[in-house]
N, C-alpha and C positions, 0 to 999 in steps of 0.2 A: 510671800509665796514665790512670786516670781518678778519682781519691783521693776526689774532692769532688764532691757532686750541693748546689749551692747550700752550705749552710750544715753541711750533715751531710755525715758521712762515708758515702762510696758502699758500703763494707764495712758498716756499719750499715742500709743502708739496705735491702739484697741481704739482709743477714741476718734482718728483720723482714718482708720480703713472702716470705721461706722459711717463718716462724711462722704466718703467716695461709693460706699453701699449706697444711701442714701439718696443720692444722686442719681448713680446708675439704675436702683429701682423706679424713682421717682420722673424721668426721661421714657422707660418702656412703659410704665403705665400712663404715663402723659400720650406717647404714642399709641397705645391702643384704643384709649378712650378720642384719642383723635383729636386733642388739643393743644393748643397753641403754645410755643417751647418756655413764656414767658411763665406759665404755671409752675412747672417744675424744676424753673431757677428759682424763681421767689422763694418756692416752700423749701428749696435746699438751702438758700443764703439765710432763710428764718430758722431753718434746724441749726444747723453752724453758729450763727448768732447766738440763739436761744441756748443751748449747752455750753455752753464756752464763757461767752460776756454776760449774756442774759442768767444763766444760775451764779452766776459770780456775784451779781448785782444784789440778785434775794437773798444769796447764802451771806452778803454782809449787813444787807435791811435786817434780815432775820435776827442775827447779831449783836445789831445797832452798834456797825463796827465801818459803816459804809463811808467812803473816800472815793469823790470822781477822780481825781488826781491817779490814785493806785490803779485803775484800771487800765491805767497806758504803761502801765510796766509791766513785765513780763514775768519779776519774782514775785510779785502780788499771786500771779497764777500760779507759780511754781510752790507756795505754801497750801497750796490745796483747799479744801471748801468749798464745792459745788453743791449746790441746794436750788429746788425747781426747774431744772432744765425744760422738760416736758408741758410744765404750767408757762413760761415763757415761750415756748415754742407754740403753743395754741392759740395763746392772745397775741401773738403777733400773726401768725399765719391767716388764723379764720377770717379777721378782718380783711386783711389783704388780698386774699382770694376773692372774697364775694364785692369786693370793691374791683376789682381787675376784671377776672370774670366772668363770661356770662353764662355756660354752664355749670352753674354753682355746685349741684348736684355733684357730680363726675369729682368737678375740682377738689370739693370739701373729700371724696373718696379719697383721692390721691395722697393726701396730707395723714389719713386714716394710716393707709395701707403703707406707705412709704415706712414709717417709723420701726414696728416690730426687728424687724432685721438688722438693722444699726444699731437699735436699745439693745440686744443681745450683746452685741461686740462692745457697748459700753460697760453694760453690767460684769463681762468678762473681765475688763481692764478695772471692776472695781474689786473683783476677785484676786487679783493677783496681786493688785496694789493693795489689796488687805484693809481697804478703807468699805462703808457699808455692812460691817459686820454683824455675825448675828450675837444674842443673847448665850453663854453659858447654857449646853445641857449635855445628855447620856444617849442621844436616839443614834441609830447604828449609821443615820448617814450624814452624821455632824463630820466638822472639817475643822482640821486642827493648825493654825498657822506657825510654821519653824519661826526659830527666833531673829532672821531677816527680817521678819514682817515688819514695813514700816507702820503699819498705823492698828490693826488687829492686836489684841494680845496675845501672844505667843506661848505655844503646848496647852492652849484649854481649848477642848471638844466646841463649837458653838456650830449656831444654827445657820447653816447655807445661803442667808438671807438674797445673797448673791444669785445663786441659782434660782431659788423660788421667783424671780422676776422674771428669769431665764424662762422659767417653765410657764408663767404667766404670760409671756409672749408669746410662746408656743400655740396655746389655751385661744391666743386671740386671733393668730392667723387661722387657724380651725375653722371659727366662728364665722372668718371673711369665707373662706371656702363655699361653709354651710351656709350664709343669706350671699349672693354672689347671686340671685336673679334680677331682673332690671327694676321687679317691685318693691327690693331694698334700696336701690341704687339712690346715693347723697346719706345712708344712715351708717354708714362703716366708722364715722364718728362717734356717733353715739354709742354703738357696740362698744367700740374701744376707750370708750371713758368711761361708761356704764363697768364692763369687765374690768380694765387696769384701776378702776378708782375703786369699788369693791376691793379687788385682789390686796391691792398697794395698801388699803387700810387695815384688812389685814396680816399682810406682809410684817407690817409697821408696830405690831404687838411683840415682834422676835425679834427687834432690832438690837445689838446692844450696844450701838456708841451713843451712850444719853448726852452727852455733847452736842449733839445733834437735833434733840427733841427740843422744840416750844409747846409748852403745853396749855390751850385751850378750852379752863375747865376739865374734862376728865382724859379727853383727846386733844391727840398731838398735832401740831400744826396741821401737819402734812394730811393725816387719816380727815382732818377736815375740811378743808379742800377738796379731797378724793370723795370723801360720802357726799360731799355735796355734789358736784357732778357727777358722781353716779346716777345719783336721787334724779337730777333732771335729766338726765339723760335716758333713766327707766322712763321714766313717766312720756317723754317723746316717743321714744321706741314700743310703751302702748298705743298710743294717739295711731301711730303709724300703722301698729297691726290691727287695729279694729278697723283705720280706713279701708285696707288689703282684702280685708275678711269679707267690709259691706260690699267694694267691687267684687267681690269672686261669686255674690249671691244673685 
């Protein structure tokens, strides 16, 4: 669609002004909540990580194509393949926050709300770089990739797979808005794994690089993972509102 901005690749390029989003968000919401600058380096050096080395790592587990060696070169990166960024980015972060610290709450927020904004700008860069694609169909706002496209197939209609994450991030900052009183405050996680893991499993039905699925019995890696932290993350996010409900009575 659009591979190349000059000399670099447009996917790289989407991918580091997501790092610098990141950051930048991740610093005023550190400073509002009025915490200590160590937060919101951590969670940006575990975002950076997490997408970059950290989905490299599973996208070759997943594979069973994994080589420590390869990850210190830089063509290893350059052949593409990123798988779990967002699931690397949580098990690295959550620990590390509630270990460092001590308003957990606030912290675990941050990590929440930081993310949406930068996933956009990735998703974008997997738009153009035509990797992510969706499934073959006929709906009026399918997206057809010219025949530059490195990794899409090129002149067939498919499904926006790209966008609909786009718009599920949207979906999720919303949601931050709407519980955004202090009776939510430390649950903007849950929200956001509850909603993205939902969303992303079914996102995950109109994929169409099967290059990319493991399948788990009738679901695909991914959609299981996502339902499972959805699943516990409903289930906390009740606990929470029936405590809310017995204070308010």
């Amino acid at each position: 669609m659009w591979p190349r901005i000059g000399s670099m690749p447009t996917y790289g390029v989407f991918y580091i002004i997501g790092f610098l989003l990141y950051f930048f968000i991740a610093f005023f919401l550190a400073r509002g909540f009025k915490l200590r600058h160590r937060v919101w380096i951590i969670s940006g050096i575990c975002y950076v990580f997490a997408m970059t080395i950290g989905a490299k790592i599973l996208f070759d587990i997943q594979k069973s194509q994994f080589d420590f060696l390869a990850l210190f070169s830089m063509t290893h990166y350059k052949q593409g393949g990123l798988w779990g960024g967002l699931l690397a980015y949580f098990v690295l972060s959550v620990p590390l926050v509630l270990l460092l610290c001590k308003r957990k709450s606030e912290a675990l927020d941050i990590l929440a709300m930081s993310i949406p904004v930068p996933f956009i700008f990735a998703k974008l860069g997997c738009l153009f770089n035509g990797c992510c694609y969706g499934k073959p169909c006929n709906l009026p706002w399918a997206i057809t990739f010219p025949q530059t496209s490195r990794i899409a197939p090129a002149g067939i209609p498919l499904h926006p797979t790209q966008i609909y994450e786009i718009i599920l991030m949207f979906i999720i900052m919303i949601v931050f808005m709407k519980f955004r009183g202090n009776q939510w405050r430390g649950t903007k996680i849950l929200w956001f794994l509850a909603l993205y893991g939902f969303g992303r499993a079914i996102i995950e039905i109109f994929r169409g690089d099967f290059d990319h699925h493991r399948y788990i019995g009738p679901l695909t890696l991914s959609q299981l993972i996502c339902l499972i932290a959805a699943g516990i993350s409903c289930i906390l996010l009740i606990t929470k509102l029936r405590h809310i409900q017995k204070s308010n009575i």
